[in-house]
Residue, then its C-alpha position, 0 to 999 in steps of 0.5 A: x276686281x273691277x270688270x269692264x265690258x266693252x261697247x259692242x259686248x254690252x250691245x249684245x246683252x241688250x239684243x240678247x235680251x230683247x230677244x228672249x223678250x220677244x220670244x217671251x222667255x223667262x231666262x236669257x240664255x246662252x243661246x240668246x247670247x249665240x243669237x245676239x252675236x251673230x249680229x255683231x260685224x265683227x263676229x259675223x265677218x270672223x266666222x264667215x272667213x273661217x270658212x262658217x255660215x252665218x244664215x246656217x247657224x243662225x237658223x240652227x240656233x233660232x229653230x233651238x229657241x223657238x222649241x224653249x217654253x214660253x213666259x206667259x207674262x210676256x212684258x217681264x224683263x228675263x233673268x240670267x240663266x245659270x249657264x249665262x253667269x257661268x260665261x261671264x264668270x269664265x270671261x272675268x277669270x280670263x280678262x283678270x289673268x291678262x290684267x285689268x282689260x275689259x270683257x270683248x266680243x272674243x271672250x264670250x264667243x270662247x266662253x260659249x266655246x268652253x261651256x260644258x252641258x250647253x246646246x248653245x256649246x253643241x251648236x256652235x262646234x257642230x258649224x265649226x268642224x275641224x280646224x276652223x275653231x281656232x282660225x275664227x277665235x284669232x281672227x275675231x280676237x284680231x278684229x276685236x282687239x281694240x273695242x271701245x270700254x263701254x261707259x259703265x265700267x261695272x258692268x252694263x246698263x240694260x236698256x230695252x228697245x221698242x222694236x224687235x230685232x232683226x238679225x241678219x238683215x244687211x240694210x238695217x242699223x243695228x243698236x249701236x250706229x253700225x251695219x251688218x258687214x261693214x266696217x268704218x276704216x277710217x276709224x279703225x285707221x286711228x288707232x291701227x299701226x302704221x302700213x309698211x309699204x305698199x306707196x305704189x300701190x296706194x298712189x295710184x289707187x288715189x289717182x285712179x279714184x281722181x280719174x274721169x273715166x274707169x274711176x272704181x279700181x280693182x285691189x287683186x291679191x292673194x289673201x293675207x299680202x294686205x288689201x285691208x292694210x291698202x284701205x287703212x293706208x289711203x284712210x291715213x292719206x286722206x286724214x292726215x296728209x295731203x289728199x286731192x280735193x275730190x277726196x278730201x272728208x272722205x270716209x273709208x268703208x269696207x263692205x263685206x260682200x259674203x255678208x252680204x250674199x248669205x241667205x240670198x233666196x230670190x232673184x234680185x235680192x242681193x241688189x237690193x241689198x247693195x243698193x240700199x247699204x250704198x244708198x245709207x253710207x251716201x246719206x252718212x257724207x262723201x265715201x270711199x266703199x271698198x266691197x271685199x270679195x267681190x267674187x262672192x256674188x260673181x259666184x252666184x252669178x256664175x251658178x245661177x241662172x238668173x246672173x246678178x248684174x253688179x256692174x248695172x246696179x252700180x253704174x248709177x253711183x260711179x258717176x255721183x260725186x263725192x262717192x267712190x269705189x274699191x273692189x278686192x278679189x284673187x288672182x285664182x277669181x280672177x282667172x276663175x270669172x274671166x268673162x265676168x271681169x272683162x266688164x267689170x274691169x271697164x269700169x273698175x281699174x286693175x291694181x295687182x298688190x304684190x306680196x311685201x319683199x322679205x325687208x318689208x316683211x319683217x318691218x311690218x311684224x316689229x309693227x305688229x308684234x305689239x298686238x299679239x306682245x299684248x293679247x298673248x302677254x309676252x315679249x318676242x325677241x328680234x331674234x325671234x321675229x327675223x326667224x319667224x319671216x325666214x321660216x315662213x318664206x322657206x317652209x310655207x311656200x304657197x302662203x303670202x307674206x305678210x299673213x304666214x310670219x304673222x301667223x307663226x309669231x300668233x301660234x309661237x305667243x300661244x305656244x309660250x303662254x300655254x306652257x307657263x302659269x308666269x304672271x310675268x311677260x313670258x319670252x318668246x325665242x327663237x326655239x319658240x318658232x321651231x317648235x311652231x315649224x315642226x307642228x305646222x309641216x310635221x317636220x322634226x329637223x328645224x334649225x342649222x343643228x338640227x337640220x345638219x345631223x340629219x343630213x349628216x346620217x342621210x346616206x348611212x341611214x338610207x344604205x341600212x335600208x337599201x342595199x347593193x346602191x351605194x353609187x345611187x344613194x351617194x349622188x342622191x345625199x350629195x344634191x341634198x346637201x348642196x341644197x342644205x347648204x345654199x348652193x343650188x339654183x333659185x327659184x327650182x325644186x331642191x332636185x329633179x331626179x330621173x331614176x334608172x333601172x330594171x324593176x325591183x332594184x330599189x328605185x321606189x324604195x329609195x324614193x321612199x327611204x328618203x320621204x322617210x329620213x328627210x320627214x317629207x310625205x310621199x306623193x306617188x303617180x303611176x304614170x302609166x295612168x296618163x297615158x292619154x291626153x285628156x288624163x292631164x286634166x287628172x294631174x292639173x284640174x280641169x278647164x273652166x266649165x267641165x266637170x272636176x273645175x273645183x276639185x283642181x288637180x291631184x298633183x297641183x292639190x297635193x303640193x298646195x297642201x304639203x309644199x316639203x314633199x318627195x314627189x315620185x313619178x313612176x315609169x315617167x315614159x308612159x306618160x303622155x307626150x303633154x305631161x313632159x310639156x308641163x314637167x319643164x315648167x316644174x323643173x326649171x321655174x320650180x311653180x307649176x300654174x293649175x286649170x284656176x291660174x293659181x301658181x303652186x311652188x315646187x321650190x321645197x319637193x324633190x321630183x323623182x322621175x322612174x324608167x325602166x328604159x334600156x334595162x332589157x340591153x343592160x345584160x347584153x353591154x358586155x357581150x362581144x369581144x369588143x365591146x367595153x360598154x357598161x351596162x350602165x352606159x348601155x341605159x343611159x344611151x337608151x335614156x337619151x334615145x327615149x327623151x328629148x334633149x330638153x328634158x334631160x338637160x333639166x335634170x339635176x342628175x340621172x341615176x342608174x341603179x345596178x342590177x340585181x346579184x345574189x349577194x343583193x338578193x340574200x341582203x334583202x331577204x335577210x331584211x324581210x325576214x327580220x321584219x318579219x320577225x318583227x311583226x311576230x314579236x308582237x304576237x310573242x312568236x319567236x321565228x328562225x329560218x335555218x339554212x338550207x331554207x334560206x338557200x332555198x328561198x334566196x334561190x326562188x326569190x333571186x330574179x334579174x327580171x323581176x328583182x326584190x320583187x321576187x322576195x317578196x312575192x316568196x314571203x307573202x304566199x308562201x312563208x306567210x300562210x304557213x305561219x297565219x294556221x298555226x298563229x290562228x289555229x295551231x300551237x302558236x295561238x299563244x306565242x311559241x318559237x318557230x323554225x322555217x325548214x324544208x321538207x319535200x323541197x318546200x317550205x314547211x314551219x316547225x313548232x319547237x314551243x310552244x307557250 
């Protein structure tokens, strides 16, 4: 088969090459290459992103080179190693699966990946930990989609050059007319699918560029809503519509300032890149020079005791004619380096990109759909499409449109093409979505069938666990369902729950049950633990300039990561006065504003708040011969003694559990011992408590005061070390049966076999 390269890979060959000659090399290999991509824009701008240093693997791989052996004939032209044929043969067999299409920048960067027995395969995994593998291959495969076929179509051309490369340098010209971190939009315009949206935004950006004064302009959004999209938008104005006279040949460059910032050592040096980059995009004609994540070098400036002063540097430019300018950040920058953008923003006018509506969205996915149709060689269904968007706005809460659709449709084209060896274009469906749901938030139940038999054995499932709170687990199943069903209030969490009761009636464990049946984490705080004022800072993160700034707080953290959670509150009324400020918020808004201004949804938690206010009066309701007060009516009273009236009409329902009897107390104790005898099975011990045991265990164990606690209490040191000596030490080392009897009015284990 006729194997193509593109342009930017048969640059790389020739820097690989010309890096083993210079460091007299007899065999290029994968190394080299690894070396040779980290000067490419788009391998270097992918990897950045994914969270990877480039200055960092670059030294790791040049201090691997420098310790190869030297060719003593130090002019003559190196070979392919093995290993370097074997990452080009890989490549070849993946282009040929998806058609005659050149060999890219993200075949060789997966090639290396995928090559056993390499240093080169070791380094590059070592600096890409975790999950961050697969985030650099799409986003490198994303930006590298549409590389130019290089002209030799069988292979490439080596053509060597006099002068040694140097990689990483940010003002110097790399082969092929390109500058390390910058990206020509204007010609990633031409061939780009057309920007949904977003005319507002582009409008005012060209007027503000046309201004006299403040004519820089600042883009902040969250990562993923389209900032590039905005540059790829007023690229196309200039081109092909009506644009004002000052903009007219304008070129839209992206600079990246990360890029830009990596390896920075002395004082003055980033500057000094900057300014010599502009200084090379002026030479090239009139611009417009976007510098993407302008908050990199606010960050240094921010930790560092010599402060860069950006603004300064680029004050000489703003006024120059025919050159203009764009910076990009977040808002959680933004609220972050406040001080830092109070100037900035003298000079550079704020413009908020908003997160597209559900519409735009989903017009924007039939747009680009056909990239990832391509690259993954399927076909998505409408059906498919419509559901991704819906999906992603239910479950992914935290994450902008249009990235987080875009991303389930990329992983639901990976899911398909990996599990079928079709030639033919597979479909992507409806179910192909679910199934990316359930990976992405670990949830079983997605889709109306599903998600409607699991609500519809809720509260049989919870009333096998949790006994004698059948009116509890009832009102609970109940908000459930309405919410399932689309009932409840927009823009709040699912429910606000504020359970009551004495302790060790089951408050936590129905929490629990119902993290459990509904496939939601658990995300627990004992309240008696924020009791004074400074401990909120625990829950939210602390101010700007204390410590902890960076770490955000535990309750904000929490929910950033798993939106879909059952958040319990224990003993709510030991918290802080404060925290209840804050809670409102919650309840009623559904989002929560951490210590960075970076606002986190609730919509997706359940809030469940615990007290034991007014369980020391519940025994005394009924006393009297007057009095027809219910114990339960007793608590609530006190509920609302001990919390202001604000607080309680917020909630979605206030619960009173019943106080523990023996009928209670025997059900639990009946449970606790089957799952005990669950535990022993596995050691092929087979246990019976015969009654009069039972009886008296239900008899020590059984406590209004303290509740199931009790029970537990009893199992644990009492029941539990009889069993552990002969288990590890008696006739039960290798399996038996057991009898739980008394003797002497204590518990006491018989042996009646022994394996």
């Amino acid at each position: 088969m006729d194997i193509k390269y593109t342009r930017p890979v048969s640059d790389t060959i020739r820097k690989a090459i010309e890096i083993a000659m210079d460091m007299h090399h007899e065999l290029i290999e994968p190394e080299h290459l690894l070396m040779a991509l980290l000067a490419d824009d788009d391998f270097a701008m992918s990897y950045s992103e994914a969270g990877g240093s480039v200055s960092e693997l670059f030294a790791d791989v040049r201090k691997n080179l420098q310790g190869k052996k030297n060719n003593a004939e130090g002019s003559k032209t190196p070979n392919m190693s093995s290993q370097m044929q074997e990452i080009f043969a890989r490549s070849a067999m993946t282009v040929s699966k998806s058609g005659n299409i050149p060999i890219g920048i993200a075949h060789l960067a997966g090639s290396i990946l995928g090559l056993p027995d390499s240093e080169a395969q070791g380094i590059f995994k070592k600096h890409l930990n975790g999950n961050r593998t697969s985030k650099f291959l799409h986003l490198l495969a994303e930006r590298t989609f549409n590389e130019p076929t290089s002209d030799d179509s069988n292979g490439f051309s080596i053509r060597l050059v006099d002068k040694p490369l140097n990689i990483g340098a940010p003002d110097e010209m790399a082969s092929n007319g390109s500058m390390t971190g910058v990206r020509n939009i204007s010609e990633i315009a031409k061939s780009s699918t057309p920007v949904i949206g977003r005319g507002d935004a582009v409008n005012q950006t060209i007027e503000t560029l046309c201004r006299l004064n403040a004519n820089g302009v600042l883009h902040i959004g969250e990562h993923g809503v389209g900032k590039t999209k905005m540059l790829i938008a007023i690229a196309n104005r200039i081109t092909y519509t009506d644009a004002p006279r000052r903009l007219k040949d304008c070129t839209v460059y992206e600079v990246d300032m990360s890029a830009i910032t990596n390896g920075v050592q002395m004082r003055g040096e980033i500057e000094q890149r900057l300014a010599q980059l502009v200084d090379t995009i002026r030479n090239k004609g009139n611009a417009i020079i976007c510098l993407d994540g302008i908050d990199a070098v606010l960050k240094i400036s921010h930790n560092s005791d010599s402060p860069v002063d950006m603004l300064g540097m680029l004050k000489p430019f703003l006024k120059e004619e025919g050159l203009f300018f764009i910076a990009t950040t977040s808002p959680d920058s933004r609220n972050r380096f406040a001080r830092k953008f109070e100037s900035f923003e003298s000079h550079f006018n704020p413009i908020i990109i908003n997160e597209p509506t559900k519409a735009e969205a989903l017009e924007i996915l039939q747009h680009e759909k056909v990239q990832y149709e391509k690259f993954h060689r399927v076909k998505y269904s409408d059906e498919a499409i419509s559901y991704a968007v819906d999906m992603s706005i239910k479950h992914l809460r935290n994450q902008p449109l249009p990235l987080k659709a875009l991303n389930i449709i990329d992983q639901a084209g990976a899911h398909r093409e990996m599990r079928s060896q079709s030639t033919n274009k597979l479909r992507v469906s409806k179910s192909d979505i679910a199934a990316v749901i359930r990976t992405i938030c670990g949830l079983k139940a997605v889709g109306d069938k599903e998600e409607k038999l699991q609500i519809a054995a809720l509260a049989s499932n919870m009333k096998s666990k949790i006994f004698g709170q059948n009116e509890a687990i009832e009102r609970i199943v109940e908000t459930i369902q309405t919410w399932k069903a689309g009932l409840n209030e927009n823009g709040k969490p699912i429910a606000n729950f504020l359970f009551v009761g004495p302790t060790g009636v089951g408050k936590t464990a129905i929490a629990q049950s119902l993290s459990d049946e509904l496939e939601m984490p658990l995300v627990r705080f004992d309240m008696s633990e924020y009791a004074e004022k400074h401990t909120i800072s625990k829950l939210l993160g602390s101010p700007a300039g204390y410590i902890g700034y960076d770490d955000g707080g535990l309750l904000t953290a929490a929910l950033q990561k798993s939106p879909n959670s059952v958040v319990l509150l224990d003993e709510i009324e030991k918290a802080h006065p404060d925290i209840f400020n804050v809670l409102l918020q919650v309840m009623d808004y559904g989002v929560l504003t951490d210590n960075r201004g970076q606002k986190v949804s609730f919509q997706n938690a359940i809030i469940i708040m615990t007290s034991n206010a007014g369980a020391q009066y519940a025994h005394m309701a009924s006393l009297g011969f007057a009095s027809k007060q219910t114990s339960g009516s007793a608590m609530l009273t006190e509920v609302r003694k001990m919390f202001k009236p604000e607080f309680i009409n917020r909630l979605t329902a206030t619960i009173v559990f019943n106080e523990m009897n023996e009928e209670m107390a025997s059900l639990i104790l009946s449970k606790k011992i089957e799952e005990l005898a669950k535990m022993l099975s596995d050691r092929s011990v087979e246990i019976e408590v015969l009654p009069e045991a039972f009886k008296q265990m239900l008899d020590e164990g059984f406590s209004k005061e303290y509740g199931a606690r009790e029970i537990d209490r009893l199992i644990t040191h009492s029941l539990k070390p009889l069993l552990v000596n002969e288990i590890l030490f008696g006739k039960l080392r290798k399996g038996g049966k057991a009898q739980v009897c008394i003797d002497s009015n204590a518990l006491k284990i018989n042996v009646v076999k022994s394996a």
